[in-house]
PDB file of N, CA, C and O in Angstrom:
ATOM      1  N   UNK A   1      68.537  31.426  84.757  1.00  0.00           N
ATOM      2  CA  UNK A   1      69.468  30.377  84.412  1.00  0.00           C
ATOM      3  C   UNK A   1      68.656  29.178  83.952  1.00  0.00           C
ATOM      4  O   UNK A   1      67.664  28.746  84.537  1.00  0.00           O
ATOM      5  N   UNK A   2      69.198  28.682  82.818  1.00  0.00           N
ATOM      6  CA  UNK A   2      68.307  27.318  82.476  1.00  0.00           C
ATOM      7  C   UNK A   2      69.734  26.213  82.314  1.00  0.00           C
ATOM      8  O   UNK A   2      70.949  26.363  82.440  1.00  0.00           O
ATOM      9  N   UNK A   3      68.777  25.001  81.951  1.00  0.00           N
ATOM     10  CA  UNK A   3      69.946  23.671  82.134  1.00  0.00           C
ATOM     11  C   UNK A   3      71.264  23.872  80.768  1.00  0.00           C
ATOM     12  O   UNK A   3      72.183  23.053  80.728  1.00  0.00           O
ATOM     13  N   UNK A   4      71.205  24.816  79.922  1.00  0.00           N
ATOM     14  CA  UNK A   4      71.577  24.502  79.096  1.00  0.00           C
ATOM     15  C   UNK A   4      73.222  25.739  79.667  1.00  0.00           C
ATOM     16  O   UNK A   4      74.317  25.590  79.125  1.00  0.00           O
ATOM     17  N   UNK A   5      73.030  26.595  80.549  1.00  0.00           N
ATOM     18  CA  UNK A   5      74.138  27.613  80.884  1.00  0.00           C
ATOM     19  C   UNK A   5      74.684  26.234  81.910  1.00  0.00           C
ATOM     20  O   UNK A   5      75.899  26.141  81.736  1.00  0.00           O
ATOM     21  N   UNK A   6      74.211  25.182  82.878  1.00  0.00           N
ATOM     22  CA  UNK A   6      74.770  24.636  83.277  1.00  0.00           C
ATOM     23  C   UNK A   6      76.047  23.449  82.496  1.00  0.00           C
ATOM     24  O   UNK A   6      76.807  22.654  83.050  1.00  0.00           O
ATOM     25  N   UNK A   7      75.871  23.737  81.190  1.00  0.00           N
ATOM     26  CA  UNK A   7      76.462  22.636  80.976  1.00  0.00           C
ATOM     27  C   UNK A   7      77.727  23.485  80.163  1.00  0.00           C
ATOM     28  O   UNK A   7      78.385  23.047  79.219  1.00  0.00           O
ATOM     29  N   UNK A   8      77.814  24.352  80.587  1.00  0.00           N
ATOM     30  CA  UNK A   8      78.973  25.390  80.231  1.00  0.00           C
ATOM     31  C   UNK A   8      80.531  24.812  81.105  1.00  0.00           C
ATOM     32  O   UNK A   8      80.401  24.604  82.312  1.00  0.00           O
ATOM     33  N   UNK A   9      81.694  24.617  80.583  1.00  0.00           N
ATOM     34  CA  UNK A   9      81.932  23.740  81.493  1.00  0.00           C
ATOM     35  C   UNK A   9      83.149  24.770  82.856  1.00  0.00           C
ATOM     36  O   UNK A   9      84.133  24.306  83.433  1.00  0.00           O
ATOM     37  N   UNK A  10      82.529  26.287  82.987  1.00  0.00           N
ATOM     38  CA  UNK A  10      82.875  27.162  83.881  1.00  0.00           C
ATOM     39  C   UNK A  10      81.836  27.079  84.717  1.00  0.00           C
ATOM     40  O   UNK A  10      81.971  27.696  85.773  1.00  0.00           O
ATOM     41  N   UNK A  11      81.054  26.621  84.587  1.00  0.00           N
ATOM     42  CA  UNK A  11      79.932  26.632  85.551  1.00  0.00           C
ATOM     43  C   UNK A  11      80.137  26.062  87.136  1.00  0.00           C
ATOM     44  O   UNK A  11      80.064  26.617  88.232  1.00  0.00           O
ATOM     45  N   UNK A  12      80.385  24.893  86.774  1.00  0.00           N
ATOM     46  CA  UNK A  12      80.330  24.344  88.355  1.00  0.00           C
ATOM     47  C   UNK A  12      81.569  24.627  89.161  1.00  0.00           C
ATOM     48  O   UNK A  12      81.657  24.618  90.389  1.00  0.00           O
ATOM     49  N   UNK A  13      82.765  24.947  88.044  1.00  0.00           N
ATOM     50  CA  UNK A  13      84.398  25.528  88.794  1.00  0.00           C
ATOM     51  C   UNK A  13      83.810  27.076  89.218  1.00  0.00           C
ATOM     52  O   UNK A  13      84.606  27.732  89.890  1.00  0.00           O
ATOM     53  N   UNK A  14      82.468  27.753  88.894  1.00  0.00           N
ATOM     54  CA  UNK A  14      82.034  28.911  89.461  1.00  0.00           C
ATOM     55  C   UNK A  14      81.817  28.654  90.711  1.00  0.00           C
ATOM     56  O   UNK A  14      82.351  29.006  91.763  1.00  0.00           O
ATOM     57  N   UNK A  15      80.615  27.727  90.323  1.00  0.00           N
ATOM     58  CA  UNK A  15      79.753  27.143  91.630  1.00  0.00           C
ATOM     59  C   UNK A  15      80.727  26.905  92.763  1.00  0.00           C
ATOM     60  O   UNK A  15      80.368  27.449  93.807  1.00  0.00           O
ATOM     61  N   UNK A  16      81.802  26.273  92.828  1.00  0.00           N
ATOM     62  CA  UNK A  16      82.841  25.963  93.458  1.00  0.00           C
ATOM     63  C   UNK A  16      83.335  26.868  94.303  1.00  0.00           C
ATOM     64  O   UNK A  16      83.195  26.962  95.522  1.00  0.00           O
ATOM     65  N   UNK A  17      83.838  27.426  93.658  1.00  0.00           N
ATOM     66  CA  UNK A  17      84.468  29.207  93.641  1.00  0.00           C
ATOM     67  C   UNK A  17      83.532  29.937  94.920  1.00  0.00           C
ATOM     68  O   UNK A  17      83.952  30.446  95.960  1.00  0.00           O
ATOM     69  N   UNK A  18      82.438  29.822  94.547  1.00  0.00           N
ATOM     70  CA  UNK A  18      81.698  31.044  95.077  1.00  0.00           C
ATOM     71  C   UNK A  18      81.366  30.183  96.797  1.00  0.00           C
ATOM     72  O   UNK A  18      81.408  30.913  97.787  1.00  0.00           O
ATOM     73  N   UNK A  19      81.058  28.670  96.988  1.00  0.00           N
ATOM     74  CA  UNK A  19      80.791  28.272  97.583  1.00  0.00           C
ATOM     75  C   UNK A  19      81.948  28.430  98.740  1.00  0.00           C
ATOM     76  O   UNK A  19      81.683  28.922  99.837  1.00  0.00           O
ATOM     77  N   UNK A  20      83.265  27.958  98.381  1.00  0.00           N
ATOM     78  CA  UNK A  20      84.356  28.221  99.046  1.00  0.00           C
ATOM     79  C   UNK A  20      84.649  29.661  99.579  1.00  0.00           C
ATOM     80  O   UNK A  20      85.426  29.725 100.531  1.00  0.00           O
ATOM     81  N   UNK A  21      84.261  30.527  99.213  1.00  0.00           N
ATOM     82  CA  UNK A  21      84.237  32.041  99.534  1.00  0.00           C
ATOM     83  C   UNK A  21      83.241  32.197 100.272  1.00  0.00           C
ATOM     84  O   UNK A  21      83.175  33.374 100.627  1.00  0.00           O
ATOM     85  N   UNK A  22      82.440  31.585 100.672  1.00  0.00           N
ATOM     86  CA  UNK A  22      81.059  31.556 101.659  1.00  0.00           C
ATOM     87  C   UNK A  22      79.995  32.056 101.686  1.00  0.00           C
ATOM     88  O   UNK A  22      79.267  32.420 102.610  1.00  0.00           O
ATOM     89  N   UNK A  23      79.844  32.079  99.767  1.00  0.00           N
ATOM     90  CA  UNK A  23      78.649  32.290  99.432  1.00  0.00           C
ATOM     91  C   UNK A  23      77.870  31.264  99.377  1.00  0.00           C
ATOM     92  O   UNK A  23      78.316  30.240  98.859  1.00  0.00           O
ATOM     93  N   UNK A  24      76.513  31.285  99.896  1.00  0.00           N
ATOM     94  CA  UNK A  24      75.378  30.663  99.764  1.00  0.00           C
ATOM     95  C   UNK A  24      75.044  30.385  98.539  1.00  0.00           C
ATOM     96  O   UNK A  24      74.901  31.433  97.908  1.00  0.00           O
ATOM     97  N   UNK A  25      74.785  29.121  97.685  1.00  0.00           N
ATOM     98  CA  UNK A  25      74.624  29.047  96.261  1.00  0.00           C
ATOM     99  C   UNK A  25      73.698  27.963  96.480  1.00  0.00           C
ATOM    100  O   UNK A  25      74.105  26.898  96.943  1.00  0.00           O
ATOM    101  N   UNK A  26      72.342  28.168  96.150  1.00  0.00           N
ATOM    102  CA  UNK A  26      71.174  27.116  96.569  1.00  0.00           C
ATOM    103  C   UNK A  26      71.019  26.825  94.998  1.00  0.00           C
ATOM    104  O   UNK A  26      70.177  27.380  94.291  1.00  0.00           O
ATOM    105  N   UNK A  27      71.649  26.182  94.698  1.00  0.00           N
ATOM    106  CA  UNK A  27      71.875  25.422  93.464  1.00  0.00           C
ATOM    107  C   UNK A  27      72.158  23.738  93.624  1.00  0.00           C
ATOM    108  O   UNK A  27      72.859  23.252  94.511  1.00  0.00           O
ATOM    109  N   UNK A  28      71.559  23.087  92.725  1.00  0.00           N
ATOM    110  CA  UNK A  28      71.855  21.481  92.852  1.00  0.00           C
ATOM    111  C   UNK A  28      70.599  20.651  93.365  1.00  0.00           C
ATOM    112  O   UNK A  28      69.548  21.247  93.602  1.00  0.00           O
ATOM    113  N   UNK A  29      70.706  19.283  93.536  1.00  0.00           N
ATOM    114  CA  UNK A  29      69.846  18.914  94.659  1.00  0.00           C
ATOM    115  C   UNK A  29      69.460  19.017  95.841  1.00  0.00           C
ATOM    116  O   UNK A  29      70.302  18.867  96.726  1.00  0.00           O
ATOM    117  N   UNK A  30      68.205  19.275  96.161  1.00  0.00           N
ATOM    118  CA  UNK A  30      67.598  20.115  97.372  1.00  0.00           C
ATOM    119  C   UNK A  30      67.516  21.381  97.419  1.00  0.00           C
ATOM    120  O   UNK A  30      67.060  21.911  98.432  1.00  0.00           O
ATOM    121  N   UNK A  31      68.014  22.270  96.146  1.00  0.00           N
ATOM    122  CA  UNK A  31      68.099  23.718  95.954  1.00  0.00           C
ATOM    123  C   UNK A  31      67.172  23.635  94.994  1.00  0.00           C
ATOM    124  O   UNK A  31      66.154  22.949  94.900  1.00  0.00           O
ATOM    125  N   UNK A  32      67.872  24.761  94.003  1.00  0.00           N
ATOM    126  CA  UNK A  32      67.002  25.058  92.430  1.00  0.00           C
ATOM    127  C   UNK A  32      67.775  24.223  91.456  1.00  0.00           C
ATOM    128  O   UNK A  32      68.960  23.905  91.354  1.00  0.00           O
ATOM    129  N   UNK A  33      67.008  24.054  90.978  1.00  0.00           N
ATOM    130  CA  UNK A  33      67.205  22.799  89.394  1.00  0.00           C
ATOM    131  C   UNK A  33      66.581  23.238  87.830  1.00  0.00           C
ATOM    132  O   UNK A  33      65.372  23.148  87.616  1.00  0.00           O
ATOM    133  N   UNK A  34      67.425  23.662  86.902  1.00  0.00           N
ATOM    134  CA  UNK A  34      67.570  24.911  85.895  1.00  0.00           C
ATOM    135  C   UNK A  34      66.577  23.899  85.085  1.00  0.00           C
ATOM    136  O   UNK A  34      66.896  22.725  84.898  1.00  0.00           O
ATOM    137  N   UNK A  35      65.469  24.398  84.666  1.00  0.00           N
ATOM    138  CA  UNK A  35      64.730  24.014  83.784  1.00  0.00           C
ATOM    139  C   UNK A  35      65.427  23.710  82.156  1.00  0.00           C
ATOM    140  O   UNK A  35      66.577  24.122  82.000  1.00  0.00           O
ATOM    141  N   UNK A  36      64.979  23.242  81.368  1.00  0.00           N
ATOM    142  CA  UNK A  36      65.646  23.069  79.756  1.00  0.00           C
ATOM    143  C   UNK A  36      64.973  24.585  79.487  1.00  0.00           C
ATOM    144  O   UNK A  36      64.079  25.264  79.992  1.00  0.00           O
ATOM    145  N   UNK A  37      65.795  24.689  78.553  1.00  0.00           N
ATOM    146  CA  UNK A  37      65.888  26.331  77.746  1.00  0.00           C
ATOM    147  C   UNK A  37      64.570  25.977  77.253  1.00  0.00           C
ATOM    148  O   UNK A  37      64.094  24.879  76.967  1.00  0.00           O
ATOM    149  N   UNK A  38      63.759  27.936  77.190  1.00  0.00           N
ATOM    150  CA  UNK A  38      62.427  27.560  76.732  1.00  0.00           C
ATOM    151  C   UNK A  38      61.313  26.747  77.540  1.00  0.00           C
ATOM    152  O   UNK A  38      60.235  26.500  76.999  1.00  0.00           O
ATOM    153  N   UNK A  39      61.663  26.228  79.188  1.00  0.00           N
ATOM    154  CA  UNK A  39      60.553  25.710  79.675  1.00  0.00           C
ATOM    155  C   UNK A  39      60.324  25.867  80.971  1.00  0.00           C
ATOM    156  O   UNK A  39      60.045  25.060  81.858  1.00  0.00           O
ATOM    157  N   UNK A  40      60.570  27.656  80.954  1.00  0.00           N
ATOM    158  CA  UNK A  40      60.738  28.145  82.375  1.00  0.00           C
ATOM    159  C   UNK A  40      59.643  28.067  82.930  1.00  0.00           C
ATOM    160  O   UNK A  40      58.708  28.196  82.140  1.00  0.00           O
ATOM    161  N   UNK A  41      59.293  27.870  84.222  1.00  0.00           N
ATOM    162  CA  UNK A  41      58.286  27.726  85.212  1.00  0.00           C
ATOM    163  C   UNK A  41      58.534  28.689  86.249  1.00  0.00           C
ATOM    164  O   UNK A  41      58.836  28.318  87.383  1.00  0.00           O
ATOM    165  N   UNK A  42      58.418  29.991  85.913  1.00  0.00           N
ATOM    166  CA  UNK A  42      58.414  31.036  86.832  1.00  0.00           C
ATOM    167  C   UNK A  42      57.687  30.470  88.825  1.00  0.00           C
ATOM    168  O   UNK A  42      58.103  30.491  89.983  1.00  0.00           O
ATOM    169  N   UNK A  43      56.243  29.985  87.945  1.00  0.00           N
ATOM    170  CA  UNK A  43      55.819  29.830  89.271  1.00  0.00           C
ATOM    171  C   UNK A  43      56.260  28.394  89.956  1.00  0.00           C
ATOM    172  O   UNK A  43      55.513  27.651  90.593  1.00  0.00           O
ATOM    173  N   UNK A  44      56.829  28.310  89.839  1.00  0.00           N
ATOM    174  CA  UNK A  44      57.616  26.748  90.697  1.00  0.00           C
ATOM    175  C   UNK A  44      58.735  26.698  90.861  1.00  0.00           C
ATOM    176  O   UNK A  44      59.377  25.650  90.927  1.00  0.00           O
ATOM    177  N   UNK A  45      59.422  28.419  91.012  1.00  0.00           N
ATOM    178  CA  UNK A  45      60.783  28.708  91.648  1.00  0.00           C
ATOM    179  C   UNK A  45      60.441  28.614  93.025  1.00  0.00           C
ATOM    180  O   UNK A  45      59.412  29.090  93.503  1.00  0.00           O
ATOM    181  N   UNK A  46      61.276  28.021  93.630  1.00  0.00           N
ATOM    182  CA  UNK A  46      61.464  27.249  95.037  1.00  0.00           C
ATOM    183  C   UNK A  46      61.807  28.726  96.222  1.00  0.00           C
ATOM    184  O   UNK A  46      62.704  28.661  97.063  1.00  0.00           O
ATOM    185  N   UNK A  47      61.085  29.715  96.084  1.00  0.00           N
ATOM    186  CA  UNK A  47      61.063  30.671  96.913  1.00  0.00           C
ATOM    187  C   UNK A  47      61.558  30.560  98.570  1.00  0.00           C
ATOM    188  O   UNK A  47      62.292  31.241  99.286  1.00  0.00           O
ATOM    189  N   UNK A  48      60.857  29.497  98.732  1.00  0.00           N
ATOM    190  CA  UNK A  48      61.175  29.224 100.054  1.00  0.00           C
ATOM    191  C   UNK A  48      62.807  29.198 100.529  1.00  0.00           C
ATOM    192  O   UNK A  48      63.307  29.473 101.620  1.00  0.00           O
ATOM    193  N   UNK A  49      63.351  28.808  99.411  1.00  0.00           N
ATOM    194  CA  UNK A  49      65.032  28.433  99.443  1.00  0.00           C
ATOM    195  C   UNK A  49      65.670  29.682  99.637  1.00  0.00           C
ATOM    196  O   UNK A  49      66.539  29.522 100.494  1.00  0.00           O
ATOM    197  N   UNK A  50      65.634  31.039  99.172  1.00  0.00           N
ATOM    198  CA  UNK A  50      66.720  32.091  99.241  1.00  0.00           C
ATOM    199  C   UNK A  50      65.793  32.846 100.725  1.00  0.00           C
ATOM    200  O   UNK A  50      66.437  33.357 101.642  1.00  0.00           O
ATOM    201  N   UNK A  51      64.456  32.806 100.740  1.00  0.00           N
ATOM    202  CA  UNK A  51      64.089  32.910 101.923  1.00  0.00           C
ATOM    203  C   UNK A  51      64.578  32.643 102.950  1.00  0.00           C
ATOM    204  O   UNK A  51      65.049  33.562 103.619  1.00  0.00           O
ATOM    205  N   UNK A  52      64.646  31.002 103.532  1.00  0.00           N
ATOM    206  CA  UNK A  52      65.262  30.604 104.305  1.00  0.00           C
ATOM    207  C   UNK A  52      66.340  30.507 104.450  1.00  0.00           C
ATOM    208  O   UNK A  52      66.761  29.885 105.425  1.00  0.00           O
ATOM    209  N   UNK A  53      67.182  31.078 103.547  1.00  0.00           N
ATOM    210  CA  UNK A  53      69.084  31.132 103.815  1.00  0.00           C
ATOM    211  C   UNK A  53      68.941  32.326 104.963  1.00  0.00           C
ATOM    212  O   UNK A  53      69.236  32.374 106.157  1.00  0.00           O
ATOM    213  N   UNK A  54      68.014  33.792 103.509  1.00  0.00           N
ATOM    214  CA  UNK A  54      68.326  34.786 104.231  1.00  0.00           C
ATOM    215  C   UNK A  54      67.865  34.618 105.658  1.00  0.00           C
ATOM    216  O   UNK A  54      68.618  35.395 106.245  1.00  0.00           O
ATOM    217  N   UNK A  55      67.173  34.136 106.468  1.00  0.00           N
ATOM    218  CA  UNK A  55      66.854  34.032 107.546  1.00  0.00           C
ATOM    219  C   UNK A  55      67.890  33.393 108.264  1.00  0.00           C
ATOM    220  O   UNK A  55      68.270  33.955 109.291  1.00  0.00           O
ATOM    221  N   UNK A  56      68.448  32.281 107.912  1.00  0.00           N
ATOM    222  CA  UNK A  56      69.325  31.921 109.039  1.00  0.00           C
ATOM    223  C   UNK A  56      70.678  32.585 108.552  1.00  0.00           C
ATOM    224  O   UNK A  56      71.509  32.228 109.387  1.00  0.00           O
ATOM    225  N   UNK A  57      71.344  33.433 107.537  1.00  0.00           N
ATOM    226  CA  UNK A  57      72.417  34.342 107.494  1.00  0.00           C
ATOM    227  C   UNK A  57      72.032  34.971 108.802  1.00  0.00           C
ATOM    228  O   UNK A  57      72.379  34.594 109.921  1.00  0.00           O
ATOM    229  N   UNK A  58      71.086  36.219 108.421  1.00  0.00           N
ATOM    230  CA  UNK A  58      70.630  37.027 109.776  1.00  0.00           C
ATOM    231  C   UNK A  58      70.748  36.626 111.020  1.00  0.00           C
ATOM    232  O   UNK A  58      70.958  37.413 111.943  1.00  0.00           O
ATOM    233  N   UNK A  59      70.577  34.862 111.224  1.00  0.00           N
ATOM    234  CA  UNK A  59      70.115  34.744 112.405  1.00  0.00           C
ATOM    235  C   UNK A  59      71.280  34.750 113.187  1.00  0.00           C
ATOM    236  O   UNK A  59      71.290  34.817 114.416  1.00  0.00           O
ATOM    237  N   UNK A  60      72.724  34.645 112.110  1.00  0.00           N
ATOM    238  CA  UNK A  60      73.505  33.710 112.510  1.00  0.00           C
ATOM    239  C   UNK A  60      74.355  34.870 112.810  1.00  0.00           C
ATOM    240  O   UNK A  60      75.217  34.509 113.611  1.00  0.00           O
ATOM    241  N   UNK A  61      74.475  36.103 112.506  1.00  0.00           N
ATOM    242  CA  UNK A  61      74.913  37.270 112.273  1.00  0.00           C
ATOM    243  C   UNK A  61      75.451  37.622 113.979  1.00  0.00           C
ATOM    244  O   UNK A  61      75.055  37.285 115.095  1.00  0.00           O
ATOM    245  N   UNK A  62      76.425  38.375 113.505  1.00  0.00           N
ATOM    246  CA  UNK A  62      76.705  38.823 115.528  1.00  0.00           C
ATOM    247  C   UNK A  62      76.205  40.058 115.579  1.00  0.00           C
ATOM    248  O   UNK A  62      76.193  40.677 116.643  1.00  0.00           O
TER     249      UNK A  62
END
């Protein structure tokens, strides 16, 4: 995903959507932040972020 699918204007009524259904969407500030088209930075995806969801989903799990 880059900044330019964010400005689609289904995007954030997705984001919405999915959040309310109680999906985890580490998107926005303090999540991931979509680079401009063409200036992807593979290595400075914020790994730590879907990491640490999945850990506390699990943790939280019965």
């Amino acid at each position: 995903m880059n900044a330019a699918y964010v400005e689609h204007p289904q995007f954030e009524r997705s984001v919405a959507t999915l959040r309310n259904a109680g999906v985890s969407v580490l998107y926005g500030p303090g999540g991931f932040e979509p680079n401009e088209p063409g200036k992807g930075r593979p290595e400075s995806y914020p790994w730590h972020l879907p990491l640490d969801e999945a850990v506390r989903v699990i943790e939280a799990a019965p």
